[in-house]
C-alpha positions, 0 to 999 in steps of 0.5 A: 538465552535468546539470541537477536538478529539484526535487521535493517536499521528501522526493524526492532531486534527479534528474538528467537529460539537459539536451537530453532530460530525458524520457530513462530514464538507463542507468547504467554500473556499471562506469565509476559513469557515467550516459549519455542513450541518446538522445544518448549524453550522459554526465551523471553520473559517479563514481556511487556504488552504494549497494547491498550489496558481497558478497564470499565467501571458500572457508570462509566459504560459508554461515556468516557473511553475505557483506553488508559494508557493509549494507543499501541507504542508506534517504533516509527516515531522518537520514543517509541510514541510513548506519550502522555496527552494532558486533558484541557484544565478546568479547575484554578489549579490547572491555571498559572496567575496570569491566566495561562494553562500550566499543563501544554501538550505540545511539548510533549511532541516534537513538530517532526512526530506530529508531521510524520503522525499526520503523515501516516494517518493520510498514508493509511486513508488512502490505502484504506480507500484503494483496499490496500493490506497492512504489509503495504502501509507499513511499507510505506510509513518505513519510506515516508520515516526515511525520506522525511529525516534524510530532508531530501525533499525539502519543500514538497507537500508531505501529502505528495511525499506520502502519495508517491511513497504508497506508489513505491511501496505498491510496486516493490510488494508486487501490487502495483497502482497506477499514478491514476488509481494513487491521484484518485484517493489523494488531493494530490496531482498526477504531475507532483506524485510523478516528481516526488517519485523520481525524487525519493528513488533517487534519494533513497538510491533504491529502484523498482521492477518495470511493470508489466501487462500481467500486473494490472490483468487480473484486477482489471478483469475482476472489476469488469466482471470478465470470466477466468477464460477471457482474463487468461486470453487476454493475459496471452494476447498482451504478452504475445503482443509484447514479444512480436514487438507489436506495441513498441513504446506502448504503455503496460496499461494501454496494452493491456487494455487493449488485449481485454477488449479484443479477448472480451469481443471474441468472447460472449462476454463483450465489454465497449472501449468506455467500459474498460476505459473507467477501470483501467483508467485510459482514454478510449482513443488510447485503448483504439491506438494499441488495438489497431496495432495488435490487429492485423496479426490477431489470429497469432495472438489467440491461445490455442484452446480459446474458444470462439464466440466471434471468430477473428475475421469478425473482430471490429476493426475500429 
């Protein structure tokens, strides 16, 4: 009665309603059913909850952890992450007679498991750092699975690997960060996150979308606590810099900071070279550079509705 669609090769079979394949599924977890709310359809049954089963007994309240089977099954791992861990043996029978424990948990999880296991714990602290939501981690963790089993970048620190993984899958979900924002919360330099970028898109043979100024434009806003007003002028100003052919070989974030200056200068709202320097992670003499070359033709780049604190012939000239 249910059908499957396939996915890519990392995505698990999905089952859906053969008369409303649209439909979101409601699982009974009582009954282990899972019903079409459309029709009523059961499509599944005998489900099985792959999530921790707890128990809590009167003397064992805050003394030992109520998890008895483990940690959620993990489908990026061989087997599903469906393994036992073997406490340390204190009795004579946990010991062979030579003194050696019976019961080892290193056989129960290959080096690759336990490399990737440590890999996407990283990849998780540092999107947890960053603020990152979980499409991005799970994103990442599918990059990082397929990088490390094609062993193309043998060699390379997973560390670096899983860095220039996390930047990938920002840009691919439209979040970009900059390599700066990604060596902050790794121990990573900006240099091996660069190659390791360069390397996986080549292995992978996939690509990413240019960035552009309107990417970074509003967080950079939001973090300088700039008004909605100034974030659209500065918005209009870097695009229109981009199409007068006013930055040529400019980078996205150096023009858009650039623009965040010259819109908070006209505006009541005037933010220093320093203070958007530290949020959008360029140096001040970078933000001066691509001011100087959008200055000249200011009163084009200004929307028209925007409405002056300074007017443009009073704009620093720096």
């Amino acid at each position: 009665m249910a059908s499957t669609s396939r996915g890519d090769a990392l995505a698990l079979p999905r089952v859906k309603c053969p008369n409303h394949p649209e439909a979101i599924l409601v699982e009974d977890y009582r009954a282990g059913d899972m019903i079409c709310p459309e029709c009523g359809l059961v499509v599944g049954d005998r489900v099985i909850d792959v999530g921790s089963e707890w128990r809590t007994f009167s003397n064992e309240k805050a003394l030992k952890d109520p998890s008895r089977v483990g940690d959620a099954q993990n489908p990026l791992l061989n087997g599903g992450d469906l393994t036992t861990m073997i406490s340390k043996g204190t009795g004579a029978a946990s010991f062979d007679e030579f003194g050696n424990s019976k019961y080892q948990n290193r056989r129960t999880m290959s080096s690759s498991d336990r490399a990737m296991l440590n890999a996407f714990k990283e990849i998780s602290t540092m999107a947890d750092r960053i603020n990152l939501p979980r499409n991005i981690i799970d994103r990442t963790n599918n990059l990082f699975k397929q990088v490390y089993e094609q062993k193309s970048l043998k060699g390379r620190a997973n560390d670096a690997i899983a860095s220039a993984c996390l930047y990938i899958a920002c840009r691919q979900e439209g979040v970009p960060r900059t390599f700066k924002e990604i060596c902050a919360v790794s121990r990573i330099s900006k240099k091996e996150i660069g190659r390791c970028f360069k390397l996986i898109l080549k292995a992978l043979e996939t690509s990413v979308d240019l960035i552009t100024t309107g990417d970074f434009m509003s967080r950079f806003c939001s973090n300088l606590g700039l008004p909605k007003h100034v974030q659209m002028a500065a918005t209009y100003i870097a695009r229109k810099a981009v199409e007068l052919d006013l930055v040529p070989g400019r980078s996205p974030i150096s023009v858009a900071a650039a623009a965040i200056y010259m819109a908070s200068q006209a505006s009541a709202e005037k933010k220093t070279q320093k203070e958007i320097g530290d949020i959008a992670g360029v140096a001040d003499v970078t933000i001066r550079q691509s001011y100087r070359l959008i200055y000249p033709r200011a009163a084009e780049l200004f929307p028209t509705d925007f409405k002056f604190d300074t007017p443009v012939d009073k704009l620093p000239q720096l």
